[in-house]
LUMVEX-829440 format. One record per residue: x, y, z of N, C-alpha, C in turn; residue in one letter. Coordinates in steps of 0.1 Angstrom, whole numbers, plus 2048, in hexadecimal, padded with zeros to 3 digits. Layout:
! residues N
<rec n_X="X" n_Y="Y" n_Z="Z" ca_X="X" ca_Y="Y" ca_Z="Z" c_X="X" c_Y="Y" c_Z="Z" kolba="a"/>
...
END
This chain:
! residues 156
<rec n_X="5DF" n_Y="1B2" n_Z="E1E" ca_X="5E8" ca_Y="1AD" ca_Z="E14" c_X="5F0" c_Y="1B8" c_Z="E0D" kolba="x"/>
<rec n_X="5EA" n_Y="1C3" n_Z="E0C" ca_X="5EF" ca_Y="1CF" ca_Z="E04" c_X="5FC" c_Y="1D4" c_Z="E0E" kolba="x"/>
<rec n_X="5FB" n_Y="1D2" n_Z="E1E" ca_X="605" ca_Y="1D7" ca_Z="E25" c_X="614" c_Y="1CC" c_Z="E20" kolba="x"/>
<rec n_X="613" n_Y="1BF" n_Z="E1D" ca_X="61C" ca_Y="1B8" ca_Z="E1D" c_X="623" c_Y="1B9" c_Z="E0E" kolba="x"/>
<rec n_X="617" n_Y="1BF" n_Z="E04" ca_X="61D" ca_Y="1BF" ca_Z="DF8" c_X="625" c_Y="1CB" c_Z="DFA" kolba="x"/>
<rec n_X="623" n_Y="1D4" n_Z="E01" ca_X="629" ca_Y="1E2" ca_Z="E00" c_X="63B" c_Y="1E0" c_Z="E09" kolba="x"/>
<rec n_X="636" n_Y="1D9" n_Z="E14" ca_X="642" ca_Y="1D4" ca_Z="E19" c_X="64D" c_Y="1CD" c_Z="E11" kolba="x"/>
<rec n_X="647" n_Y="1C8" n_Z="E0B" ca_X="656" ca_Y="1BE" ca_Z="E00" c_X="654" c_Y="1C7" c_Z="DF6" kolba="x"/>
<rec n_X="64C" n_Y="1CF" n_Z="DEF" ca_X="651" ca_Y="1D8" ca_Z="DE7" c_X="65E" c_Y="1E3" c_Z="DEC" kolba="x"/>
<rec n_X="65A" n_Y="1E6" n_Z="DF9" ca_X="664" ca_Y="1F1" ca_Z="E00" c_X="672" c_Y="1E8" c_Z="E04" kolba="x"/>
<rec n_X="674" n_Y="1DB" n_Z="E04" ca_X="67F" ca_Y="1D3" ca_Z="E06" c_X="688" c_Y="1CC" c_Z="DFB" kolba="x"/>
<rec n_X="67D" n_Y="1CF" n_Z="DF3" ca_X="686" ca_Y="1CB" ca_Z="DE3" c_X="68C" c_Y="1DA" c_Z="DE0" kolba="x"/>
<rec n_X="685" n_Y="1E3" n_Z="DE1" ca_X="68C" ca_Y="1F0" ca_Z="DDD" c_X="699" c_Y="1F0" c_Z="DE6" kolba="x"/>
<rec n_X="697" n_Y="1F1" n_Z="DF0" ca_X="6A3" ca_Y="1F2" ca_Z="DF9" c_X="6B1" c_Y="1E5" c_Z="DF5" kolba="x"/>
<rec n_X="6A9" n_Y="1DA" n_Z="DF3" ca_X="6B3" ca_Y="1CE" ca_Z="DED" c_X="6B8" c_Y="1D1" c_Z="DDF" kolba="x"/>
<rec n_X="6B0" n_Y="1DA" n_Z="DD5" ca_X="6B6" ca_Y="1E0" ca_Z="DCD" c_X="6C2" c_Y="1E9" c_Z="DD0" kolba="x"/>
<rec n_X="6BD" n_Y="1F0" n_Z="DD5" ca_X="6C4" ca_Y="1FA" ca_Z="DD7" c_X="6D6" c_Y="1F9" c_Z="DE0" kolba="x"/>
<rec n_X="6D4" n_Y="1F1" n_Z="DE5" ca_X="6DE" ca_Y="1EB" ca_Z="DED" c_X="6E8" c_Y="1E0" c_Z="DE1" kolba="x"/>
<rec n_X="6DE" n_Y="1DC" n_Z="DDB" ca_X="6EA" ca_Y="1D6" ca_Z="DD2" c_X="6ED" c_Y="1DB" c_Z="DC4" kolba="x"/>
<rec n_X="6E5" n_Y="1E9" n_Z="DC5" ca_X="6EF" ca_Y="1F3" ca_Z="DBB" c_X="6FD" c_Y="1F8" c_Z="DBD" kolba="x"/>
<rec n_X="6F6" n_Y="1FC" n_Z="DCE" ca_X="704" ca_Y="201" ca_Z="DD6" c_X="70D" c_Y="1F8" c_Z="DD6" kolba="x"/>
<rec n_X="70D" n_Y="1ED" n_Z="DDC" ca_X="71A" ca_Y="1E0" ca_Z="DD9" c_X="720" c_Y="1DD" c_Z="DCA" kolba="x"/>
<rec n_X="716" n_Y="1E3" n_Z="DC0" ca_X="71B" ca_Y="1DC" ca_Z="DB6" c_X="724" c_Y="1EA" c_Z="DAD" kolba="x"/>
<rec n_X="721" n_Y="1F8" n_Z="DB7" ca_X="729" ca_Y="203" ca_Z="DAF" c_X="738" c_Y="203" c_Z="DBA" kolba="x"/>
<rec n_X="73B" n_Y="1FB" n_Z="DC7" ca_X="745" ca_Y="1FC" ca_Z="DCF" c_X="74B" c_Y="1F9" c_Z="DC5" kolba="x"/>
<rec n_X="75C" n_Y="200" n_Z="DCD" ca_X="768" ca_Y="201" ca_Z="DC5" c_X="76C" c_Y="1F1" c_Z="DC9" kolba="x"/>
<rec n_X="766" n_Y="1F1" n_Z="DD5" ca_X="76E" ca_Y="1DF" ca_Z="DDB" c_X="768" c_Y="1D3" c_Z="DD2" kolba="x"/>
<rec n_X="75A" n_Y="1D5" n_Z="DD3" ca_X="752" ca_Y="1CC" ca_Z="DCB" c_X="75C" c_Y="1CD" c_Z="DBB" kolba="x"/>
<rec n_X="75D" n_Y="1D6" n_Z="DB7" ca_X="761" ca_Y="1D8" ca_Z="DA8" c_X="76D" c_Y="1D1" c_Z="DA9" kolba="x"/>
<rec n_X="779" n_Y="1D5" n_Z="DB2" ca_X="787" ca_Y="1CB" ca_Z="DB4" c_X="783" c_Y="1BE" c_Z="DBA" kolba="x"/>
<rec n_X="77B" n_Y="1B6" n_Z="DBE" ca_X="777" ca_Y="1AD" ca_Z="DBF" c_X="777" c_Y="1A4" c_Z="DB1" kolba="x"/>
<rec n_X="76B" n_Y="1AE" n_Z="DAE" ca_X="769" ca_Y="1A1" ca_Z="DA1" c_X="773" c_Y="1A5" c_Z="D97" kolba="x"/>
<rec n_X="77C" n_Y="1AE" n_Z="D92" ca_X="787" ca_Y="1AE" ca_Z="D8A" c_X="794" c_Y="1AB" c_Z="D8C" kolba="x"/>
<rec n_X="799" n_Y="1A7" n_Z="D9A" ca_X="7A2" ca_Y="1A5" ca_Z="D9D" c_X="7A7" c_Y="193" c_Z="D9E" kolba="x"/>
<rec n_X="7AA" n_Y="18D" n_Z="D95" ca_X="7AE" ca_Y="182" ca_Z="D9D" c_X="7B8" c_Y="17A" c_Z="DA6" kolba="x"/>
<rec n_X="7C0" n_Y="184" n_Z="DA5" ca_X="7CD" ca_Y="180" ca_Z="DB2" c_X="7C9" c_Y="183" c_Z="DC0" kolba="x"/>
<rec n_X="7BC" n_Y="18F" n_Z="DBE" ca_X="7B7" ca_Y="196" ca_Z="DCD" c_X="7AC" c_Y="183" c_Z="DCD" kolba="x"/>
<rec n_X="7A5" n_Y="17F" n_Z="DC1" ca_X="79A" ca_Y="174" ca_Z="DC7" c_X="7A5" c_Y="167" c_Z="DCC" kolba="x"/>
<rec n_X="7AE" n_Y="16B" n_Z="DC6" ca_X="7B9" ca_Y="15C" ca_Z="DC8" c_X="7C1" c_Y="15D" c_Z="DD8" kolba="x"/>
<rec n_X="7BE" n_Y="16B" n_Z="DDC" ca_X="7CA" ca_Y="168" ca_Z="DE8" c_X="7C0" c_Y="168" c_Z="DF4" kolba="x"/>
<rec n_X="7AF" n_Y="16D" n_Z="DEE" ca_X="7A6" ca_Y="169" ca_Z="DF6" c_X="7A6" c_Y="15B" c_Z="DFA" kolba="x"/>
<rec n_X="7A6" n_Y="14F" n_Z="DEF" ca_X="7A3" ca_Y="145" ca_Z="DEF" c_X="7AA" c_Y="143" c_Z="DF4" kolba="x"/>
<rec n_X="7B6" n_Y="13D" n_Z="DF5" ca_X="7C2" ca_Y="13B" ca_Z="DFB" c_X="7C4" c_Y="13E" c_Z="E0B" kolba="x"/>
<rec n_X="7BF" n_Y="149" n_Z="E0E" ca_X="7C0" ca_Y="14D" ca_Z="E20" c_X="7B0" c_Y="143" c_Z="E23" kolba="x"/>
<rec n_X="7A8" n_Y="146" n_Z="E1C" ca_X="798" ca_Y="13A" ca_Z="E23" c_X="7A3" c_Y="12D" c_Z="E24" kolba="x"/>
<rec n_X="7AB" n_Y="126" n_Z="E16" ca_X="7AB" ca_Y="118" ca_Z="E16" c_X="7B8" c_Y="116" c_Z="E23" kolba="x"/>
<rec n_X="7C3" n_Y="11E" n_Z="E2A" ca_X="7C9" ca_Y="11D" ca_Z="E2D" c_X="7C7" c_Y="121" c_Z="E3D" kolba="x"/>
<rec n_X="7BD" n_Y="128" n_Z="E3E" ca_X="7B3" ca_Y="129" ca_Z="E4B" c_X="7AE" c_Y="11E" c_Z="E4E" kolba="x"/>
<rec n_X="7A8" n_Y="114" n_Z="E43" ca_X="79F" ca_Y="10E" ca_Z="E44" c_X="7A8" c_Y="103" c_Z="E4A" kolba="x"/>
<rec n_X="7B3" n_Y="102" n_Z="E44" ca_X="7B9" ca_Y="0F6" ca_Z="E47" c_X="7BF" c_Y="0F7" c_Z="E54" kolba="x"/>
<rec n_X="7C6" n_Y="104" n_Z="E5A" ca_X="7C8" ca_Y="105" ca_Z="E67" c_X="7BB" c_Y="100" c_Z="E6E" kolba="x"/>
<rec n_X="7B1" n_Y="106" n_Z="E6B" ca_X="7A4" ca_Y="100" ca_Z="E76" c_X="7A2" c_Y="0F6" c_Z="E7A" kolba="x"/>
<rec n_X="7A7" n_Y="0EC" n_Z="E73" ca_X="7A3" ca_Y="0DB" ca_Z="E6B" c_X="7AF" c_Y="0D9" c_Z="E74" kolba="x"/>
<rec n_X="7BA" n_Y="0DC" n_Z="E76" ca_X="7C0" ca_Y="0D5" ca_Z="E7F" c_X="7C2" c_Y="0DD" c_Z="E8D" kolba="x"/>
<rec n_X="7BC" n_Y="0E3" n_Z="E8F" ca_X="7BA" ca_Y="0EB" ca_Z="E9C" c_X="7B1" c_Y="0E2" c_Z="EA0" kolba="x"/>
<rec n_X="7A3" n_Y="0DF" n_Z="E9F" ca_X="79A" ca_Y="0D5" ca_Z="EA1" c_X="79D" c_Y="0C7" c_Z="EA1" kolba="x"/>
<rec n_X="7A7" n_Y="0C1" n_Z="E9E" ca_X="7A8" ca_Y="0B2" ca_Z="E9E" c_X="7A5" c_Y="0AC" c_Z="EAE" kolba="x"/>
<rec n_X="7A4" n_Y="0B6" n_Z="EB7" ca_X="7A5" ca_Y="0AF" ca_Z="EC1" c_X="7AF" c_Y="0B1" c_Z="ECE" kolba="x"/>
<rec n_X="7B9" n_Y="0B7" n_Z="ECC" ca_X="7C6" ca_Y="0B8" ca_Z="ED5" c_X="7C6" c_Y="0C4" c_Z="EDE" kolba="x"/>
<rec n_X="7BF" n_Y="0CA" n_Z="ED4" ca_X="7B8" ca_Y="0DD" ca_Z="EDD" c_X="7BF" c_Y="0E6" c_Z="ED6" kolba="x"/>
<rec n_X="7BB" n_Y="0F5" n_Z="ED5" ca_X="7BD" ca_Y="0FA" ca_Z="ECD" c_X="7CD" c_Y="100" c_Z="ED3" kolba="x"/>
<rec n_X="7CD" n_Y="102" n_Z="EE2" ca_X="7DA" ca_Y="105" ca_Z="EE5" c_X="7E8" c_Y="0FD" c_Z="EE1" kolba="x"/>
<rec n_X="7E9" n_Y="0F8" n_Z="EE4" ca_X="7EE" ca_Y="0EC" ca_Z="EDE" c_X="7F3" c_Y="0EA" c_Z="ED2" kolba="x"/>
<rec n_X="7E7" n_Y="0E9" n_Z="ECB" ca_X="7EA" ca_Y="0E7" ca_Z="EBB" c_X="7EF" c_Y="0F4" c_Z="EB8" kolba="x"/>
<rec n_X="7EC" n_Y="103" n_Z="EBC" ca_X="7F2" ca_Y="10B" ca_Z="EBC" c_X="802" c_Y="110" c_Z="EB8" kolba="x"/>
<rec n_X="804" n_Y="107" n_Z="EC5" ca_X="810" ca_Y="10A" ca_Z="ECB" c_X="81D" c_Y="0FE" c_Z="EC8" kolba="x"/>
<rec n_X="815" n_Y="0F3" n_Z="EC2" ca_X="81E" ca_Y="0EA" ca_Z="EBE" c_X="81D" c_Y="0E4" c_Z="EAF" kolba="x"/>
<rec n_X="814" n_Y="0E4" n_Z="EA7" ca_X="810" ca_Y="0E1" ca_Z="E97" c_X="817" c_Y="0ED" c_Z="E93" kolba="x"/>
<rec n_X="822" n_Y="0EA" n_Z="E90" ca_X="82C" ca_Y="0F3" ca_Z="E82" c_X="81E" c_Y="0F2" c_Z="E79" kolba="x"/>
<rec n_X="817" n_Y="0E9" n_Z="E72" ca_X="811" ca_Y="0EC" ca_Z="E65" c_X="805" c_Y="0F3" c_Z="E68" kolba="x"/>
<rec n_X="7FE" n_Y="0F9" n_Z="E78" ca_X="7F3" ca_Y="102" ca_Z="E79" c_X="7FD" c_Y="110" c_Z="E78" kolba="x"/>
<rec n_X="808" n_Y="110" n_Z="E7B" ca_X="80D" ca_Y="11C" ca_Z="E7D" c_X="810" c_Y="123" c_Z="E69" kolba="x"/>
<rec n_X="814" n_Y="119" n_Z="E66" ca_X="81A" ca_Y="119" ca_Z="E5B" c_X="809" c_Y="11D" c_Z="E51" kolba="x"/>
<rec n_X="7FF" n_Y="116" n_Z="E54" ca_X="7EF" ca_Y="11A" ca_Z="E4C" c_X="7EB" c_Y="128" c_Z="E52" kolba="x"/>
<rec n_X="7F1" n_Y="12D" n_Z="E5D" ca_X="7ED" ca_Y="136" ca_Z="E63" c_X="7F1" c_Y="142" c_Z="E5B" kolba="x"/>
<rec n_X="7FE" n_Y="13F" n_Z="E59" ca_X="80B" ca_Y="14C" ca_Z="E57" c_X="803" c_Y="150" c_Z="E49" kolba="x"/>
<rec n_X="806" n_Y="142" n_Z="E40" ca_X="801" ca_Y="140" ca_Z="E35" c_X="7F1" c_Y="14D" c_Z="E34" kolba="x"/>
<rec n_X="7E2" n_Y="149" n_Z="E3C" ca_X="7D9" ca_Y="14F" ca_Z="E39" c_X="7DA" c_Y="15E" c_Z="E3C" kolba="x"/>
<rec n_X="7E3" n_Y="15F" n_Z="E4A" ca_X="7E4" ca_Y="16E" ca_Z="E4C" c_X="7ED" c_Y="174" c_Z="E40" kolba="x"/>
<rec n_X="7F9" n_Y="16F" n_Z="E33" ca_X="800" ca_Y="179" ca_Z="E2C" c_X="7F4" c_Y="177" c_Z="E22" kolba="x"/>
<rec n_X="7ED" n_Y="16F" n_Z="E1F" ca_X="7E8" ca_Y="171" ca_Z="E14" c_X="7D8" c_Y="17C" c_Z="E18" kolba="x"/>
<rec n_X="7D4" n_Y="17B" n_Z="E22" ca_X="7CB" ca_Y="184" ca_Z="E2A" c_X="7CC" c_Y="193" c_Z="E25" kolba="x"/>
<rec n_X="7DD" n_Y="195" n_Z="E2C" ca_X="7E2" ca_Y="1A2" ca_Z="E28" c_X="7E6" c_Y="1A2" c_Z="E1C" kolba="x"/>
<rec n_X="7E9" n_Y="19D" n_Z="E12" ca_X="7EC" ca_Y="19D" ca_Z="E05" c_X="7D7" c_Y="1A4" c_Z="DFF" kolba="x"/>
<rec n_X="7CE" n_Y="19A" n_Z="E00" ca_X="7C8" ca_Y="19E" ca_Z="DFD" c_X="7BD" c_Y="1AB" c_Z="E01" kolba="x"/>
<rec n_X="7C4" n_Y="1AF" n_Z="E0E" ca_X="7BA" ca_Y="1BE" ca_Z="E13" c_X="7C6" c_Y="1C7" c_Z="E0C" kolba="x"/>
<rec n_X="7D3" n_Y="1C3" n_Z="E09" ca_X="7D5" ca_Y="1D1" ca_Z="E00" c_X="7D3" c_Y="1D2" c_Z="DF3" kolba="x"/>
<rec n_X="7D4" n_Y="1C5" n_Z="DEE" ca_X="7CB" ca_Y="1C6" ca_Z="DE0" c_X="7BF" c_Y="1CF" c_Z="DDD" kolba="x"/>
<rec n_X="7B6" n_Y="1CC" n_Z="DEB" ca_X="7A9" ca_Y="1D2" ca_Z="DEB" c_X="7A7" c_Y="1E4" c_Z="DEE" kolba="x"/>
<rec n_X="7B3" n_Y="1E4" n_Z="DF3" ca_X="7B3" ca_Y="1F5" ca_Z="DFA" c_X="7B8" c_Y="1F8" c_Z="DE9" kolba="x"/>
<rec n_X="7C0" n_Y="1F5" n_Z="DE2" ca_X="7C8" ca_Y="1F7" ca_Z="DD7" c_X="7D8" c_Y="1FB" c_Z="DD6" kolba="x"/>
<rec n_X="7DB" n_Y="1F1" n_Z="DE1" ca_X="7EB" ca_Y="1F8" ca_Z="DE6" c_X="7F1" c_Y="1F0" c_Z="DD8" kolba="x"/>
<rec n_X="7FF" n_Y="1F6" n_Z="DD7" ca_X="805" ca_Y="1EF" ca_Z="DCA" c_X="80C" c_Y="1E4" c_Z="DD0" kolba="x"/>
<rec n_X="80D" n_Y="1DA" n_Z="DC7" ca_X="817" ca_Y="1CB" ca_Z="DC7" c_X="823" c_Y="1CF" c_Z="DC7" kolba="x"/>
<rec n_X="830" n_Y="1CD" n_Z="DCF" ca_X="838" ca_Y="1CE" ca_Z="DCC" c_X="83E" c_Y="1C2" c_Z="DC4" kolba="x"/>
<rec n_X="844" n_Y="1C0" n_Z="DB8" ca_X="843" ca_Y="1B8" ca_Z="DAD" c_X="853" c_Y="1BA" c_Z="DAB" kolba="x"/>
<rec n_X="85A" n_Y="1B3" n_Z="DAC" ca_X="86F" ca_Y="1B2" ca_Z="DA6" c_X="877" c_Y="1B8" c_Z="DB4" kolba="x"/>
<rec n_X="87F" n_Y="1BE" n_Z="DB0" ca_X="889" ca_Y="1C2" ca_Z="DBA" c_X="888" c_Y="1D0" c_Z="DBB" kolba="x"/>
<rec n_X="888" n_Y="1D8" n_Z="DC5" ca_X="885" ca_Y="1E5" ca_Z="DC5" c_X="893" c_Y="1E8" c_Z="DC5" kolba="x"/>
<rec n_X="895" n_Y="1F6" n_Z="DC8" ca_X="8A4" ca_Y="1F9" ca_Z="DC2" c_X="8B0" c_Y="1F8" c_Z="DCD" kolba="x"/>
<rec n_X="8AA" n_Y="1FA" n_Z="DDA" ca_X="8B6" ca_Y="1FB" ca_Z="DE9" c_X="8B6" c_Y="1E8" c_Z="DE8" kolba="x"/>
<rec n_X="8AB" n_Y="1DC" n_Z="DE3" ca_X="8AC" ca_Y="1CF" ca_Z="DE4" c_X="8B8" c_Y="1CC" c_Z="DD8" kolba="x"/>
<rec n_X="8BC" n_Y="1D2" n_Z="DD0" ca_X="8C0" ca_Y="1D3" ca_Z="DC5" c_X="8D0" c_Y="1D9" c_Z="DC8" kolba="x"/>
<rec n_X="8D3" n_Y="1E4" n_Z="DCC" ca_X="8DB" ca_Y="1E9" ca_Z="DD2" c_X="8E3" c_Y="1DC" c_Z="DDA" kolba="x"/>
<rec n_X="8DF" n_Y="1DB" n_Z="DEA" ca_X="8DC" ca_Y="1D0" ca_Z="DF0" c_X="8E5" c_Y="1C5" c_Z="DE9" kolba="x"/>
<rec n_X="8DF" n_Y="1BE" n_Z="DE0" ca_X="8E4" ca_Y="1B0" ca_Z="DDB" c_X="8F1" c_Y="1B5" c_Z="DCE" kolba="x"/>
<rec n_X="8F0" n_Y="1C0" n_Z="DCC" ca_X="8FF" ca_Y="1C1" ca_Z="DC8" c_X="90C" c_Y="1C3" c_Z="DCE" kolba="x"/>
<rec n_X="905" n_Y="1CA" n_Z="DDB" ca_X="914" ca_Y="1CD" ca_Z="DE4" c_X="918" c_Y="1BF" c_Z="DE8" kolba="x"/>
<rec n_X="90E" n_Y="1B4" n_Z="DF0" ca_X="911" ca_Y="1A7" ca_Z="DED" c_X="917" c_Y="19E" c_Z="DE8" kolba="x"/>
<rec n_X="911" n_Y="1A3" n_Z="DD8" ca_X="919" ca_Y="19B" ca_Z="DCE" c_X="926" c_Y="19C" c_Z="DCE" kolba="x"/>
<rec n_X="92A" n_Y="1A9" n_Z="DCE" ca_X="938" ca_Y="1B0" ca_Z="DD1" c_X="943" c_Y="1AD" c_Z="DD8" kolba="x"/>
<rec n_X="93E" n_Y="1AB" n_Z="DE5" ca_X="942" ca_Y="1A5" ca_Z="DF0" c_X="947" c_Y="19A" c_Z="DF0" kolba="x"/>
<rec n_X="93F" n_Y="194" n_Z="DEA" ca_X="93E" ca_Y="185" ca_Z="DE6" c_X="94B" c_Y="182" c_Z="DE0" kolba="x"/>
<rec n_X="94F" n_Y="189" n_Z="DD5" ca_X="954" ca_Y="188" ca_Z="DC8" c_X="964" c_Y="18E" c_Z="DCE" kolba="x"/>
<rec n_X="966" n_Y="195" n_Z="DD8" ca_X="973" ca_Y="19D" ca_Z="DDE" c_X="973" c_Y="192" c_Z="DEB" kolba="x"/>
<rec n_X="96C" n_Y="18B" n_Z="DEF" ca_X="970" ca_Y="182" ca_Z="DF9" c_X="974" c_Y="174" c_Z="DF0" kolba="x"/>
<rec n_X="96F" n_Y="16F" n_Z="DE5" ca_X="972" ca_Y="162" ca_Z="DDB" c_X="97C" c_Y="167" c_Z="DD5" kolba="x"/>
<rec n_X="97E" n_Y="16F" n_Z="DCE" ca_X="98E" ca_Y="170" ca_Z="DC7" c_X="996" c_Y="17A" c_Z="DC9" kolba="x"/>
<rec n_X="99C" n_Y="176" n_Z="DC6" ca_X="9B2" ca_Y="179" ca_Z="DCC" c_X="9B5" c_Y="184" c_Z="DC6" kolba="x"/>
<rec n_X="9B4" n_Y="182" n_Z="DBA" ca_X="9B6" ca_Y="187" ca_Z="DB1" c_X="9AE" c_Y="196" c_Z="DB0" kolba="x"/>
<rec n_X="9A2" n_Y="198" n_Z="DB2" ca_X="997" ca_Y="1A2" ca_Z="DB2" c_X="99B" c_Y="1AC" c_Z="DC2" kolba="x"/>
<rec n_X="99F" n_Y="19F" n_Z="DCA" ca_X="9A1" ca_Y="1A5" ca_Z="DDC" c_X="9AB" c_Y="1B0" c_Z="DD7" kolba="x"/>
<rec n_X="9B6" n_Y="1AA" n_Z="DD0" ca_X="9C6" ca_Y="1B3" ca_Z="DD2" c_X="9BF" c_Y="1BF" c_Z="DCC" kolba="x"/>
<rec n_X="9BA" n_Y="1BC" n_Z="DBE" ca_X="9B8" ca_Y="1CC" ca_Z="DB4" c_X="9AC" c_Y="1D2" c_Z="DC0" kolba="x"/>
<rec n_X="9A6" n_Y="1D3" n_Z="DC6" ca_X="99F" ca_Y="1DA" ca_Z="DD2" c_X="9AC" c_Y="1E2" c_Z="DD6" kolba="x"/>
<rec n_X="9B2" n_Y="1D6" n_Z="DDE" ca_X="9BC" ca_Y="1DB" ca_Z="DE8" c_X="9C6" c_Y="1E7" c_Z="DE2" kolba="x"/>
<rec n_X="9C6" n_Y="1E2" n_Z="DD6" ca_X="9CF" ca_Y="1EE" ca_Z="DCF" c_X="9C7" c_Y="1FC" c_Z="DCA" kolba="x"/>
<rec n_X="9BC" n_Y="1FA" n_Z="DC6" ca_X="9BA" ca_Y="207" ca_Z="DC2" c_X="9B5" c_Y="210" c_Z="DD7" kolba="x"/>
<rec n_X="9B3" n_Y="20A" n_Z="DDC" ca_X="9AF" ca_Y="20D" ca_Z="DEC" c_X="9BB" c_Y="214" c_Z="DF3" kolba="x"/>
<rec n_X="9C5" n_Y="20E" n_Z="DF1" ca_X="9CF" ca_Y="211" ca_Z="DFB" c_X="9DF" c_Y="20D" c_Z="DF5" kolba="x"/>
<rec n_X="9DE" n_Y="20F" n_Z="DE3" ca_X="9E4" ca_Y="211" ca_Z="DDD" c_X="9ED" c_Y="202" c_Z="DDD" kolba="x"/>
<rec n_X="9FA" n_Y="20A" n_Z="DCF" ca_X="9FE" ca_Y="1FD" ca_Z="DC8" c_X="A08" c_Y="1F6" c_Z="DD5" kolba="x"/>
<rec n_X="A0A" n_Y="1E6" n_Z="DD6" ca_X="A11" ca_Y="1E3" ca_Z="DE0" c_X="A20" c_Y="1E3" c_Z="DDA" kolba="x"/>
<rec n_X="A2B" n_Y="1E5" n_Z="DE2" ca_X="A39" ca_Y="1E9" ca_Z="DDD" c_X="A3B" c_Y="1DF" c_Z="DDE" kolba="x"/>
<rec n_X="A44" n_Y="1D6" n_Z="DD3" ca_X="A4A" ca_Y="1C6" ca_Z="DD5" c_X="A56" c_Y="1CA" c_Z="DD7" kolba="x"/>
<rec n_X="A61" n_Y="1C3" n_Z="DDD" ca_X="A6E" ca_Y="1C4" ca_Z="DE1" c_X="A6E" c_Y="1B5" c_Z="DE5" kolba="x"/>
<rec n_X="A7C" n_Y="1B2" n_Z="DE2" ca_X="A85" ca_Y="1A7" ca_Z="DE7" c_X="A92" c_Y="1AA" c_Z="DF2" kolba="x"/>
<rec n_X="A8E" n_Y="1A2" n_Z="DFE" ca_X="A99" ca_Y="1A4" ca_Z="E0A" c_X="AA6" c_Y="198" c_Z="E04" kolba="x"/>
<rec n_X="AAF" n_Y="1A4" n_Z="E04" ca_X="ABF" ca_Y="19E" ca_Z="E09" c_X="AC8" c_Y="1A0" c_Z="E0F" kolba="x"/>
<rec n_X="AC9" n_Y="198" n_Z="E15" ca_X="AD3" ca_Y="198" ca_Z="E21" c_X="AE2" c_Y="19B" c_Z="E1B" kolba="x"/>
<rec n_X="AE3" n_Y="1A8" n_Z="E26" ca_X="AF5" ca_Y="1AD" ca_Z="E23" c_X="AFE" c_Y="1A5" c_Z="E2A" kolba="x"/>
<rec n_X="AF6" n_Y="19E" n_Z="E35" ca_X="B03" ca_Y="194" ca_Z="E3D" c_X="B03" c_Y="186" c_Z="E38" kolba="x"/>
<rec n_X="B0C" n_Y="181" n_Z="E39" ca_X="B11" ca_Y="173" ca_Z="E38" c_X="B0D" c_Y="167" c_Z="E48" kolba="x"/>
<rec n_X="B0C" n_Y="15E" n_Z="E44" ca_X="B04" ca_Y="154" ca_Z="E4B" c_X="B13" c_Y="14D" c_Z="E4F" kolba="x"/>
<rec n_X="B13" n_Y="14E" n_Z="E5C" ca_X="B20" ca_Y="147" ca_Z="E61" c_X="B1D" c_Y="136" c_Z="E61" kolba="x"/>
<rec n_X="B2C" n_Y="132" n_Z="E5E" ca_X="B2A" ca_Y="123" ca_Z="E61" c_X="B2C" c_Y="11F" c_Z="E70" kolba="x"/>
<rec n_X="B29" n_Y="113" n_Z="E73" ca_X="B29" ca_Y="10C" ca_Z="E81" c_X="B39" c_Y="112" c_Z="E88" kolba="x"/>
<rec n_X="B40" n_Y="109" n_Z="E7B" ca_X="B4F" ca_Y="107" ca_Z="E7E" c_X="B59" c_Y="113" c_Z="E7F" kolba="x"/>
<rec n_X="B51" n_Y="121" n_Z="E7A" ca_X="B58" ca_Y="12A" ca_Z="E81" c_X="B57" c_Y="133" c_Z="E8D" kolba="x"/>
<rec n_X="B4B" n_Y="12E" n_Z="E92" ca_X="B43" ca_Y="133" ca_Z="E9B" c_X="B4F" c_Y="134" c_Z="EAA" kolba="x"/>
<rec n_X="B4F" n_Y="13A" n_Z="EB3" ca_X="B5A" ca_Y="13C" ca_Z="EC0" c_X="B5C" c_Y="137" c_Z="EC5" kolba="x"/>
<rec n_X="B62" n_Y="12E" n_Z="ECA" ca_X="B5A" ca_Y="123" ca_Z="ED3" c_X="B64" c_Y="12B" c_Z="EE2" kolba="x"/>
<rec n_X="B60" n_Y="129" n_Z="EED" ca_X="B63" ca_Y="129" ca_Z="EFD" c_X="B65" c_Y="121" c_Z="F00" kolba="x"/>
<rec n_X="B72" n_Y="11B" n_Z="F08" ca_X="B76" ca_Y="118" ca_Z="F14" c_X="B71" c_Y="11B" c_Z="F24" kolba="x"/>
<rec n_X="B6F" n_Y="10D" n_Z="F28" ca_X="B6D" ca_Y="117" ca_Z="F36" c_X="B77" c_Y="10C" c_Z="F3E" kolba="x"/>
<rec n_X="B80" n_Y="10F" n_Z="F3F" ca_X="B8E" ca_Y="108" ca_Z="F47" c_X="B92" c_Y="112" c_Z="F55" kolba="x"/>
END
């Protein structure tokens, strides 16, 4: 009896000991303080889960694979939230707003935008680019002949 008591004494120490170690990890710690890292966990299980659920209905998995938009669509779904949550866990940063070249980016757009919609905005481009345009009015130094004095030929 003394051998068995000594054995689960040596397995609780070790079971201590093991869940000291788990409970000083940096992952364990971002685990339990993180709730966007527990939320995007949940999210890839329930979205896995639901791919599974219709991979199994019956039709086969290739198949359902290759033709259920909505297993593809649970799939896509558990794999960004998957990688959303292992970089949470490594401690990569969120990128959160517009970073500056996406920012950049949507103004030359807007711009574009704005010189292709008005007329008015296109010309002042055009002028300060390739300078002011010269206006001039054409007039004619000749006179416009009538019918009736026009030459007329004979052919006799």
């Amino acid at each position: 009896m003394a051998s068995k008591k000594g054995k689960a004494a040596k397995t609780a120490a070790k079971a201590g000991g093991a869940a000291t170690a788990v409970r000083s990890s940096p992952y364990v710690q971002r685990l339990i303080e993180d709730d966007d890292l527990r939320d995007s966990i949940r999210d890839a299980f329930e979205s896995a889960r639901d791919a599974y659920a219709r991979i199994a209905n019956g039709k086969g998995p290739a198949k359902a694979l290759m033709d259920d938009k909505k297993v593809q669509r649970d799939l896509k779904e558990a794999a960004d939230n998957f990688r959303e949550a292992s970089d949470r866990l490594r401690g990569k940063k969120q990128r959160k707003g517009l970073t500056f070249g996406r920012l950049l980016l949507l103004g030359l757009i807007g711009a574009i935008v704005a010189v292709v919609v008005s007329e008015d905005l296109r010309k002042m481009v055009m002028d300060k680019l390739f300078g002011a345009e010269e206006e001039f009015e054409y007039t004619s130094t000749t006179t416009a002949s009538s019918p009736e004095a026009a030459p007329t030929t004979n052919a006799s």
